[in-house]
MIVOGU-898070 format. One record per atom (N, C-alpha, C): residue in one letter; x, y, z. Coordinates in steps of 0.2 Angstrom, whole numbers. Layout:
N
<resn->a, c1->X, c2->Y, c3->Z>;
...
% end
This chain:
67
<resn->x, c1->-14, c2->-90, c3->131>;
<resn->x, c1->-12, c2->-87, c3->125>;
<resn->x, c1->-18, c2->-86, c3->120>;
<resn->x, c1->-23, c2->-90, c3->119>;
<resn->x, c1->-30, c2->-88, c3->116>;
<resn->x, c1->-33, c2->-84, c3->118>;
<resn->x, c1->-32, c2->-81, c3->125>;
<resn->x, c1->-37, c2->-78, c3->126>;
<resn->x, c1->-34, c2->-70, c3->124>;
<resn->x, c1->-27, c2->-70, c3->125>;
<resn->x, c1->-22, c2->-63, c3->120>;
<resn->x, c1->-24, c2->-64, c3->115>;
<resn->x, c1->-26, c2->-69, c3->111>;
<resn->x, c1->-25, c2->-70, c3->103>;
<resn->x, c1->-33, c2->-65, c3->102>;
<resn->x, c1->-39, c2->-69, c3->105>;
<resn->x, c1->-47, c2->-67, c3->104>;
<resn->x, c1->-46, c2->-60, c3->104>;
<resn->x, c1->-42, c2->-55, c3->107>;
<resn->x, c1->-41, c2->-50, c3->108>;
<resn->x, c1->-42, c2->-45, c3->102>;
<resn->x, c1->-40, c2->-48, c3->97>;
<resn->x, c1->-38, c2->-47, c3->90>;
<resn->x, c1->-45, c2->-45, c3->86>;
<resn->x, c1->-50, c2->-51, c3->89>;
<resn->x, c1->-57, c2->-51, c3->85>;
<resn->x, c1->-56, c2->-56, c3->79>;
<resn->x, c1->-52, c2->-59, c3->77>;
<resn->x, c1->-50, c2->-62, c3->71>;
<resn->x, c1->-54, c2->-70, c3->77>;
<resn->x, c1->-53, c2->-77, c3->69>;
<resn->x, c1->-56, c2->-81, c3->73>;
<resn->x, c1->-47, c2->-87, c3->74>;
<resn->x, c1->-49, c2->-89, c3->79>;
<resn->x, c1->-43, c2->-92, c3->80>;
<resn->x, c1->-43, c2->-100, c3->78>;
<resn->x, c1->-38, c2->-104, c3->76>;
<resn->x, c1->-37, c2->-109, c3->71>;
<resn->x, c1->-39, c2->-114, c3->77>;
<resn->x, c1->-42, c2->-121, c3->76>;
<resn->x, c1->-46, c2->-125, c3->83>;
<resn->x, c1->-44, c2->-130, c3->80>;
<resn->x, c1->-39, c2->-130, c3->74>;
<resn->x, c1->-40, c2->-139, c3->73>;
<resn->x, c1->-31, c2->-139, c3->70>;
<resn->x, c1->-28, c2->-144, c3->69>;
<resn->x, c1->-22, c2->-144, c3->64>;
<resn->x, c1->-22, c2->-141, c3->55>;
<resn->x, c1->-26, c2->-138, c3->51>;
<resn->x, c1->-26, c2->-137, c3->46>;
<resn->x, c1->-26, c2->-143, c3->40>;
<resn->x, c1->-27, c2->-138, c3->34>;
<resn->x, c1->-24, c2->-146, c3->30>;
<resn->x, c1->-19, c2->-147, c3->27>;
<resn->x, c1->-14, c2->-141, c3->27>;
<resn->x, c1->-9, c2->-141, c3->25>;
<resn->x, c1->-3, c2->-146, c3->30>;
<resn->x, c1->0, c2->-150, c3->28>;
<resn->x, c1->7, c2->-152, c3->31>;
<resn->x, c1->11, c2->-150, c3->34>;
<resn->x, c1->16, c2->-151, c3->36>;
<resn->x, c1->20, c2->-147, c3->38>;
<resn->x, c1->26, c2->-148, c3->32>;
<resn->x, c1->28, c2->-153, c3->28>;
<resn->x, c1->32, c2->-152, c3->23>;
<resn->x, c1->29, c2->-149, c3->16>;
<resn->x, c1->22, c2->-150, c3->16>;
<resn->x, c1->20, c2->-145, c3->9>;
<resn->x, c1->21, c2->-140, c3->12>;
<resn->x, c1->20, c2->-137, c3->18>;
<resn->x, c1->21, c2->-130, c3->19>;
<resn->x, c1->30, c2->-127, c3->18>;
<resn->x, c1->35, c2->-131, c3->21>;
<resn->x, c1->40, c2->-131, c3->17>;
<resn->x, c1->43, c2->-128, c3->10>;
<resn->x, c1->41, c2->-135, c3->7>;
<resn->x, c1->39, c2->-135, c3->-1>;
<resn->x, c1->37, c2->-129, c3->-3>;
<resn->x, c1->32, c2->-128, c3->0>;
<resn->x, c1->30, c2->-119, c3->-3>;
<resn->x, c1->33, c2->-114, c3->-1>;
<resn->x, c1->37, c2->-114, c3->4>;
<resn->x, c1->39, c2->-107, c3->6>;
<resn->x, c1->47, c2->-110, c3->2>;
<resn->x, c1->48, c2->-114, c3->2>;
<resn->x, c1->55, c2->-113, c3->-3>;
<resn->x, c1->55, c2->-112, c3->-11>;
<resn->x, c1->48, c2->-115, c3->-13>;
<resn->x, c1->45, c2->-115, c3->-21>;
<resn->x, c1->46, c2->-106, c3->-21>;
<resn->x, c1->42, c2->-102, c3->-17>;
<resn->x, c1->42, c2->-97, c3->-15>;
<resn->x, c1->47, c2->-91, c3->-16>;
<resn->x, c1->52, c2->-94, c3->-12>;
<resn->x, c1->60, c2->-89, c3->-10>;
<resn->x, c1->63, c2->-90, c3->-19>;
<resn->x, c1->63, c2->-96, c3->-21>;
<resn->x, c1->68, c2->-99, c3->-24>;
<resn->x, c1->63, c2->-94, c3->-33>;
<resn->x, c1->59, c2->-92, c3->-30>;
<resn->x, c1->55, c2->-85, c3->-37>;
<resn->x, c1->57, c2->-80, c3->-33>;
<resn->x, c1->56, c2->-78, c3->-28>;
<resn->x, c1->58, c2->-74, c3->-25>;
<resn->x, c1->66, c2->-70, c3->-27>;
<resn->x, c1->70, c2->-74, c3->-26>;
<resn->x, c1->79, c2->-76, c3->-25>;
<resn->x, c1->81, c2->-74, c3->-35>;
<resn->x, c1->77, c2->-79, c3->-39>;
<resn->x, c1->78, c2->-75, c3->-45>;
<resn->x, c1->77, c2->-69, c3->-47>;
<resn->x, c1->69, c2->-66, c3->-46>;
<resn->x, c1->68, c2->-59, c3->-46>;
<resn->x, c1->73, c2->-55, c3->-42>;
<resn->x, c1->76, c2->-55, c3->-36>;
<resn->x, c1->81, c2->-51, c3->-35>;
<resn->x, c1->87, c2->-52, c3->-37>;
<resn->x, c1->89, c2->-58, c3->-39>;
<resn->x, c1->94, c2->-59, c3->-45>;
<resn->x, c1->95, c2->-55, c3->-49>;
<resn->x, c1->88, c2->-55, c3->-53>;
<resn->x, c1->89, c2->-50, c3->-60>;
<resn->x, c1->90, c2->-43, c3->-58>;
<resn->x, c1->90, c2->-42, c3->-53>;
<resn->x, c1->88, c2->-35, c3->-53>;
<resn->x, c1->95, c2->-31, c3->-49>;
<resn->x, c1->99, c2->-38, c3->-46>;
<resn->x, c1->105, c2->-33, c3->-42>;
<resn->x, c1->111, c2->-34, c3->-49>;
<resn->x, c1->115, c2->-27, c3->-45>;
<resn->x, c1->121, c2->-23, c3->-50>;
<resn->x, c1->126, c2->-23, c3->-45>;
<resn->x, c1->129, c2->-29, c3->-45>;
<resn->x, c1->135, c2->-27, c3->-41>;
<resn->x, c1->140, c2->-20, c3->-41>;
<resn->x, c1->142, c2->-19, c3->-35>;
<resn->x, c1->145, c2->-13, c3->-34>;
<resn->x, c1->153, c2->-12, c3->-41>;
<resn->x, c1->156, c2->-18, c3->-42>;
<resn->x, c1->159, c2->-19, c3->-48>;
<resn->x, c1->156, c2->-16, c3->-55>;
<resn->x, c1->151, c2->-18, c3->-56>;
<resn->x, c1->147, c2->-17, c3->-64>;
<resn->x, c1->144, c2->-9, c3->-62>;
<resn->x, c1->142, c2->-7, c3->-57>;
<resn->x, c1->139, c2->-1, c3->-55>;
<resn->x, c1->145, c2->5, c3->-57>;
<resn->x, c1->151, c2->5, c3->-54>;
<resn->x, c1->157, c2->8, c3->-53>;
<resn->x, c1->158, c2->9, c3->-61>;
<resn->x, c1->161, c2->1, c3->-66>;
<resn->x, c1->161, c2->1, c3->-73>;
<resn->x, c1->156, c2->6, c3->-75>;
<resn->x, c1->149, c2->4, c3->-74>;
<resn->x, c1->143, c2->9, c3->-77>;
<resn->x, c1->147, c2->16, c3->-78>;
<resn->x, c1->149, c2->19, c3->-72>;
<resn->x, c1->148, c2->25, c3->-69>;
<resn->x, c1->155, c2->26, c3->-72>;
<resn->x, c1->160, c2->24, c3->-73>;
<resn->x, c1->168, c2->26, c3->-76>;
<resn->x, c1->167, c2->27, c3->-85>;
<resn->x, c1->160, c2->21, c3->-88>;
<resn->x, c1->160, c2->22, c3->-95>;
<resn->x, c1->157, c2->27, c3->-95>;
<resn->x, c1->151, c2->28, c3->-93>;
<resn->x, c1->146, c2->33, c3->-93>;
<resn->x, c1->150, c2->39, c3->-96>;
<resn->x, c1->157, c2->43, c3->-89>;
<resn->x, c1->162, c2->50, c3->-91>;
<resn->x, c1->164, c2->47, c3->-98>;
<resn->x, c1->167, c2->41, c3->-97>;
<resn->x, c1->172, c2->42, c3->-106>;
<resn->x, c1->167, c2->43, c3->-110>;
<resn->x, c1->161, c2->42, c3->-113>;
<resn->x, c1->157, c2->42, c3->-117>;
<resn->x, c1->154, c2->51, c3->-119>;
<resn->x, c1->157, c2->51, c3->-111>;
<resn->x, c1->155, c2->62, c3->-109>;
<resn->x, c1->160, c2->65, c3->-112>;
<resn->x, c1->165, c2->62, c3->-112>;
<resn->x, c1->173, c2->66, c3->-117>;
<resn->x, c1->173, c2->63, c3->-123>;
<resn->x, c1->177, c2->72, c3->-125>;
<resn->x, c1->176, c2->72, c3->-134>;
<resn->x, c1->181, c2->69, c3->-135>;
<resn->x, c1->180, c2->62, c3->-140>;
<resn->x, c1->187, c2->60, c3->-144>;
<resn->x, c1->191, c2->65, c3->-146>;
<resn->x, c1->198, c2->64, c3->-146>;
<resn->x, c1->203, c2->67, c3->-151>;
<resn->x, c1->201, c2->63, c3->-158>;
<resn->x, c1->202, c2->68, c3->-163>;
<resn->x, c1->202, c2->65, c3->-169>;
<resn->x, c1->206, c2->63, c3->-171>;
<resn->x, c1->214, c2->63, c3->-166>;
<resn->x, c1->220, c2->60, c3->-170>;
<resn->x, c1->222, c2->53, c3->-166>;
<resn->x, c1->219, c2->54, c3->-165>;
<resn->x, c1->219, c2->44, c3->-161>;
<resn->x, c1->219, c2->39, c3->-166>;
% end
């Protein structure tokens, strides 16, 4: 498998690192868990998009003035 990986030209990793295996956890969920907010804020459910798009036309028609 190293000898596919040198193939690359990159240097290949010769020891255990100094990351953990649970700080590395810890960061990939510290990570998802900004990640998960930022697409939070940003999605529109098909529900409120649909709304949008119904209020949108009423807003396009002229009131009656006798209502």
């Amino acid at each position: 498998m190293n000898e596919f990986l040198k193939t690359s030209g990159k240097k290949l990793l010769t020891d255990p690192g100094k990351t953990s295996h649970q700080e590395a956890i810890e960061k990939a969920n510290l990570e998802y868990d900004k990640f998960r907010a930022a697409e939070d804020k940003k999605y529109i459910s098909d529900f409120d998009r649909e709304m949008k798009r119904i209020i949108g036309k009423e807003d396009a028609v002229p009131k009656d003035d006798n209502e």
